[in-house]
C-alpha positions in Angstrom: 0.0 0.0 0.0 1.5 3.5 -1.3 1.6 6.4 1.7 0.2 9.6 0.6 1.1 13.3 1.5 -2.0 15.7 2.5 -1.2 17.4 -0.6 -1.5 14.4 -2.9 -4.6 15.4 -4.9 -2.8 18.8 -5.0 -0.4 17.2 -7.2 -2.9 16.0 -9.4 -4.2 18.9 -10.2 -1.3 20.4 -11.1 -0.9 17.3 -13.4 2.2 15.9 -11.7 3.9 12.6 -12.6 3.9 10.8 -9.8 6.3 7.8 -9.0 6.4 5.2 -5.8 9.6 6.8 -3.8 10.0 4.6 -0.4 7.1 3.5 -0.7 5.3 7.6 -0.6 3.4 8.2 -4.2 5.6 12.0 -4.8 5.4 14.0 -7.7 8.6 13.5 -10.1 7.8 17.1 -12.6 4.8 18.8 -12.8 6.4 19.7 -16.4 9.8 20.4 -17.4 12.4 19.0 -14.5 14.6 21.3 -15.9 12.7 24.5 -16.0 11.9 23.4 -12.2 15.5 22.7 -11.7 16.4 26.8 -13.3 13.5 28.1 -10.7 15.0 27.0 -7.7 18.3 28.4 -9.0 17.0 31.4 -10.1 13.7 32.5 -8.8 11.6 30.1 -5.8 10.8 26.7 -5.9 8.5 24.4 -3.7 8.8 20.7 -3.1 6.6 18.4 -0.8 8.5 16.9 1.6 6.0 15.2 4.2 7.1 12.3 3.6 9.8 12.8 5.9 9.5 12.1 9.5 9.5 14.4 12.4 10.3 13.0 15.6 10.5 14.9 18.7 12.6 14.0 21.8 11.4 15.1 25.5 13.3 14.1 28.8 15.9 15.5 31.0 18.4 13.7 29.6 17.8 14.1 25.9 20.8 16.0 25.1 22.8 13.1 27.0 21.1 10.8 24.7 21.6 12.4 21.6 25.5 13.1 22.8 25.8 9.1 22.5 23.2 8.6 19.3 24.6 10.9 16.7 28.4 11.4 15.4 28.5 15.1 15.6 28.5 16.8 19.1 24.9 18.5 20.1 27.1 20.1 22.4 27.5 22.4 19.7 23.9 23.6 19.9 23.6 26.3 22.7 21.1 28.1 22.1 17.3 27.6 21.3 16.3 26.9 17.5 19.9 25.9 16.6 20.1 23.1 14.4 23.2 20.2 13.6 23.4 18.2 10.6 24.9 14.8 11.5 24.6 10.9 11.0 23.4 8.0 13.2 25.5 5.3 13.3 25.8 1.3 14.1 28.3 -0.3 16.2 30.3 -0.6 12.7 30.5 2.7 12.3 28.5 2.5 9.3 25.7 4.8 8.8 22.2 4.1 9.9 20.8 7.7 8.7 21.7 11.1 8.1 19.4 13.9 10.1 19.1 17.1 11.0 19.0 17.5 14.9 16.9 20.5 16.4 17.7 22.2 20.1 14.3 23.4 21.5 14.7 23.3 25.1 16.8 21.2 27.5 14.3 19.2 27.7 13.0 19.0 24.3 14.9 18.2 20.9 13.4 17.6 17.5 15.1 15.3 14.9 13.8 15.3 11.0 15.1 11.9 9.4 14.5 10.6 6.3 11.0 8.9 4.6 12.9 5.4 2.9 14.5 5.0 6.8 11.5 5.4 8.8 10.8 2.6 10.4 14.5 1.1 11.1 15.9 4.9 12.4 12.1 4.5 15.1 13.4 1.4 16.1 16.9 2.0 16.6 16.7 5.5 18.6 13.2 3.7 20.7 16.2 0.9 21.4 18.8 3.4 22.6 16.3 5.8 24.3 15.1 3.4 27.3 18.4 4.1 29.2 17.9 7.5 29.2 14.1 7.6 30.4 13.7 10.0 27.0 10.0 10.0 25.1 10.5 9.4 21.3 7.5 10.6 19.4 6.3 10.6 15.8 4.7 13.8 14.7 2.6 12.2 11.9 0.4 14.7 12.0 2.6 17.3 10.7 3.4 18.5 6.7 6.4 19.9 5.6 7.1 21.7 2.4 10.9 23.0 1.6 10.6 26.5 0.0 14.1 26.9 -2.0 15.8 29.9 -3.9 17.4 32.7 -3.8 13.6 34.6 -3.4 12.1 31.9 -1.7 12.9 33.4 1.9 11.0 36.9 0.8 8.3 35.2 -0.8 7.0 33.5 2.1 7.9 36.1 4.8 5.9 38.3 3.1 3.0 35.7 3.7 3.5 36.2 7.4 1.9 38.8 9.5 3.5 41.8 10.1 4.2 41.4 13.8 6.2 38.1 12.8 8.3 39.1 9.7 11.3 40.8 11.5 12.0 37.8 13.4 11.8 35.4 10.3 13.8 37.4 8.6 16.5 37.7 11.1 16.6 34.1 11.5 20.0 33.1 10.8 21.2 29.8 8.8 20.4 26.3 10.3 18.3 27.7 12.8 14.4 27.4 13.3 11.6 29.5 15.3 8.0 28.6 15.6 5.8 31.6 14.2 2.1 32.3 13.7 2.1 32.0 9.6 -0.8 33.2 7.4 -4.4 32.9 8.8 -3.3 31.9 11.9 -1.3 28.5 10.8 1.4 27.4 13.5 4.5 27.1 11.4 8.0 25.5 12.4 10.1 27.7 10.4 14.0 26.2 9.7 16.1 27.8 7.6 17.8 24.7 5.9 17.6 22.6 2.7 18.6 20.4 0.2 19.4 22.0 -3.2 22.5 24.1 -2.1 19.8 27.3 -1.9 19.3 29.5 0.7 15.5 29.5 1.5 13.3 27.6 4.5 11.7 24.2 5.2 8.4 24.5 7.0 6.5 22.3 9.4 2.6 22.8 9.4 -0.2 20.8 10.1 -1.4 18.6 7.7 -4.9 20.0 8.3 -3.5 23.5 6.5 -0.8 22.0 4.5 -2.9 22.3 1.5 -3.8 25.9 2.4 0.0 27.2 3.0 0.9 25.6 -0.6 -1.9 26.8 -2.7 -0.7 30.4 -1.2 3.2 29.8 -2.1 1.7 28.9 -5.7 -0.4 32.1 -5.7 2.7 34.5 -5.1 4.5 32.8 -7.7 6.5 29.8 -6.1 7.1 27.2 -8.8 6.0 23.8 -7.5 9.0 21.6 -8.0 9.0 17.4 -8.2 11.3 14.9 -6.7 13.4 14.6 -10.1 14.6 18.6 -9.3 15.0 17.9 -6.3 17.8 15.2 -7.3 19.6 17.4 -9.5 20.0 20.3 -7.0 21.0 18.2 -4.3 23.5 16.4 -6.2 25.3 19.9 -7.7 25.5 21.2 -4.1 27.3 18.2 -3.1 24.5 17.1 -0.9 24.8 13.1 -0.5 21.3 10.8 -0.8 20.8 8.3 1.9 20.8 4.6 0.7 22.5 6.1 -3.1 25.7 7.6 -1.7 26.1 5.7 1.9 23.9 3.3 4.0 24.8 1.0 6.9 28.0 -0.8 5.3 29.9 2.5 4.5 31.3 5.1 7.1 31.3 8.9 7.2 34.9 8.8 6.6 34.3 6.9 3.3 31.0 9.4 2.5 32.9 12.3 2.1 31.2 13.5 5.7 34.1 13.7 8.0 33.2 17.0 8.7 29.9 15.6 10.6 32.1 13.5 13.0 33.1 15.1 16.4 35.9 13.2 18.3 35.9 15.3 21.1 36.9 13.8 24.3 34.8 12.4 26.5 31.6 11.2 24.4 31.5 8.1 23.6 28.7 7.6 20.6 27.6 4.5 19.3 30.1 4.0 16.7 33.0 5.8 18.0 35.9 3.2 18.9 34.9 1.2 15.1 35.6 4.6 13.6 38.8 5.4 14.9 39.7 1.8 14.6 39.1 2.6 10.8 40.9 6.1 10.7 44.2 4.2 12.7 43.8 1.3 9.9 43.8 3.5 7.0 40.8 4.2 5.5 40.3 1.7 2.3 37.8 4.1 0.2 36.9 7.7 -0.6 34.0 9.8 -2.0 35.1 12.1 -4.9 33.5 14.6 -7.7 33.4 13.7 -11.0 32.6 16.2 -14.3 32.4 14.2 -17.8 33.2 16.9 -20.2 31.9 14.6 -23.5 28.4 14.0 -24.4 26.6 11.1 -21.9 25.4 11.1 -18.5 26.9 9.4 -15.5 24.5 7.5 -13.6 24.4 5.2 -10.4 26.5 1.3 -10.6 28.8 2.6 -13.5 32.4 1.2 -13.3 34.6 4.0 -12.6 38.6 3.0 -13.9 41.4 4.2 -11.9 45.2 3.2 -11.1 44.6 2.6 -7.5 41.4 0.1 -8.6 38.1 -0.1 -9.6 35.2 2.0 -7.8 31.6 2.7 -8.8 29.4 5.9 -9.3 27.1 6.6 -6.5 24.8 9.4 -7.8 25.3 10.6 -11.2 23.3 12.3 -13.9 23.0 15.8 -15.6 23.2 19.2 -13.9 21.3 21.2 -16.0 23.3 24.8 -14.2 26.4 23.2 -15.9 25.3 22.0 -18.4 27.0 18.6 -18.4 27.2 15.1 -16.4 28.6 15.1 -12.7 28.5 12.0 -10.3 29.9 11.3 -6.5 31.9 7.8 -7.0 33.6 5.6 -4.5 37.6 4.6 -5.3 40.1 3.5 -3.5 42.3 5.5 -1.7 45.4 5.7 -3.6 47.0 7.9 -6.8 43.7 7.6 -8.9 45.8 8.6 -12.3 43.7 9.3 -15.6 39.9 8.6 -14.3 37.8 6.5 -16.9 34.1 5.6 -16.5 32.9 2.5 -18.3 29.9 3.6 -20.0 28.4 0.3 -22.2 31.6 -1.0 -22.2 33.5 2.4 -23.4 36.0 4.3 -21.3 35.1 7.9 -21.1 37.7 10.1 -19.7 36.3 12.3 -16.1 37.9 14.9 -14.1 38.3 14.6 -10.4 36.9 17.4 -8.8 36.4 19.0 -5.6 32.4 19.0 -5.1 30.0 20.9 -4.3 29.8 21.6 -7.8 27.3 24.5 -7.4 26.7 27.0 -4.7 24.7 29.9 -4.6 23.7 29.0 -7.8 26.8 29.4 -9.3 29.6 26.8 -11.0 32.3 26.3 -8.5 35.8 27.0 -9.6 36.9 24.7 -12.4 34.2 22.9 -12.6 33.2 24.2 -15.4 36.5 23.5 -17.4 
């Protein structure tokens, strides 16, 4: 049986394609995934993203809790609203999910984690939680759509009342507040995303879901699919969960070292396998590739180098550049001249340092 979002019908109407993604019925395009794709970039786009889960966290202890769940340190988050990007990991160090982890009170934390994960992230943090008497609820009842682009931000602040607009507007990067939004609709405004934008992703009830969207639409926010969402995310360097790492490969080897806090002390579930690993010698790495010939990279393609053979994680077209780009895991090692095996032909690639886009721009050398 396929989940639906609140704003299924919604998507209808607007005479999405829809595909089965984790088992959620989401809109692919509305029309043109690349003229989606150049709105987001350009202008304001809008994506449903309810079928991710919010789960909040309440107890004493939660921040103790989270200080042993997740790699990065929530030690870092001092004051209200703050939020941390990090991963949950097993005993292997491999990586159960990536999340984004939200500091309401002492007392109270929120976590947003990903739809395909669900059920095995409830479980594992439910497993974990016990020991630290902390209350792990679903919040089913709540929407979320991501408003992305460099004018998304004004276009939905200037849906808010007046009294509330200063404050969303001064709302710094990775950081949330909960406002009154249009006709009285509680919003959870966080100003993060997934497209390399700047812009906000918004929790509302499901019961006005429909309402806030059909109002973005109305002051000229382009509805956006899942298929934009891809190719945004991958030119900001912005890895997919279960396509670029899962529970047999580490942060080291995902290119998301940076989410990993050794600090002393802490000792999170995972810990002593990673620095076991980073002791060892760390067998594989995440690059960038750009293929400057016709063709598209995509997902299970051989990727040729000196040190050995590796594969291409996500790959396909970045319509901003105009040409293919895919993460691949090598081994670690002098790579030499880079080849991809496309139908049995080796097509020469560039290693590059990724993101590929920010701020909706090519990064340097990308380009070529």
């Amino acid at each position: 049986m396929t989940d639906k979002t609140e704003l299924n019908a919604t998507h209808r109407e607007l005479g999405a394609r829809m595909v089965d993604f984790g088992g959620w019925d989401m809109p692919i395009a509305y029309g043109s995934q690349i003229e989606e794709h150049h709105a987001v970039r350009k202008d304001a786009g809008m994506f449903d993203v309810s079928h991710m889960t919010v789960v909040d966290l309440t107890g004493e202890r939660t921040r103790d809790f989270l200080r042993k769940l997740v790699a990065n340190n929530v030690d870092k988050l001092a004051k209200p609203g703050k939020a941390l990007y990090t991963c949950m990991l097993n005993e292997t160090g491999g990586v159960v999910d990536d999340l984004i982890v939200y500091f309401l009170r002492e007392d109270f934390f929120r976590l947003v984690v990903n739809a395909a994960t669900r059920v095995n992230d409830l479980a594992w943090i439910e497993k974990h939680a016990g020991e630290f008497g902390v209350t792990v609820r679903e919040r089913p009842e709540f929407g979320m759509i991501a408003v992305q682009g460099p004018n998304a931000r004004q276009k939905l602040i200037d849906l808010l009342p007046e009294d509330v607009r200063e404050k969303a507007t001064k709302l710094g990067k990775f950081a949330a507040i909960e406002v009154e939004g249009p006709n009285g609709m509680p919003l959870f405004l966080a100003r993060t995303g997934y497209t390399g934008e700047d812009g906000f992703e918004v929790v509302v009830p499901n019961t006005r879901v429909v309402e806030l969207w059909k109002l973005l639409h109305d002051a000229g926010v382009t509805p956006a699919g899942l298929g934009a969402r891809d190719t945004l995310r991958l030119e900001a360097g912005m890895n997919l969960y279960g396509q670029d790492m899962d529970e047999s490969v580490t942060p080291w080897e995902a290119a998301l070292a940076w989410t990993i806090s050794l600090d002393e002390g802490r000792d999170f579930i995972g810990r002593a396998a990673l620095e076991k690993q980073k002791a060892d010698g760390v067998p594989r790495t995440m690059i960038g590739l750009v293929m400057d010939e016709k063709g598209v990279l995509r997902h299970g393609q051989k990727v040729l180098t000196s040190a050995g053979e590796g594969e291409i994680l996500s790959g396909g077209f970045a319509p901003t550049l105009g040409k293919s780009v895919a993460f691949a895991r090598v081994p670690v090692g002098d790579l030499g001249d880079v080849r991809v095996d496309i139908r049995g032909k080796e097509v020469p690639v560039r290693v590059v340092k990724f993101p590929f886009v920010r701020d909706g721009q090519p990064m340097a050398g990308i380009a070529g």
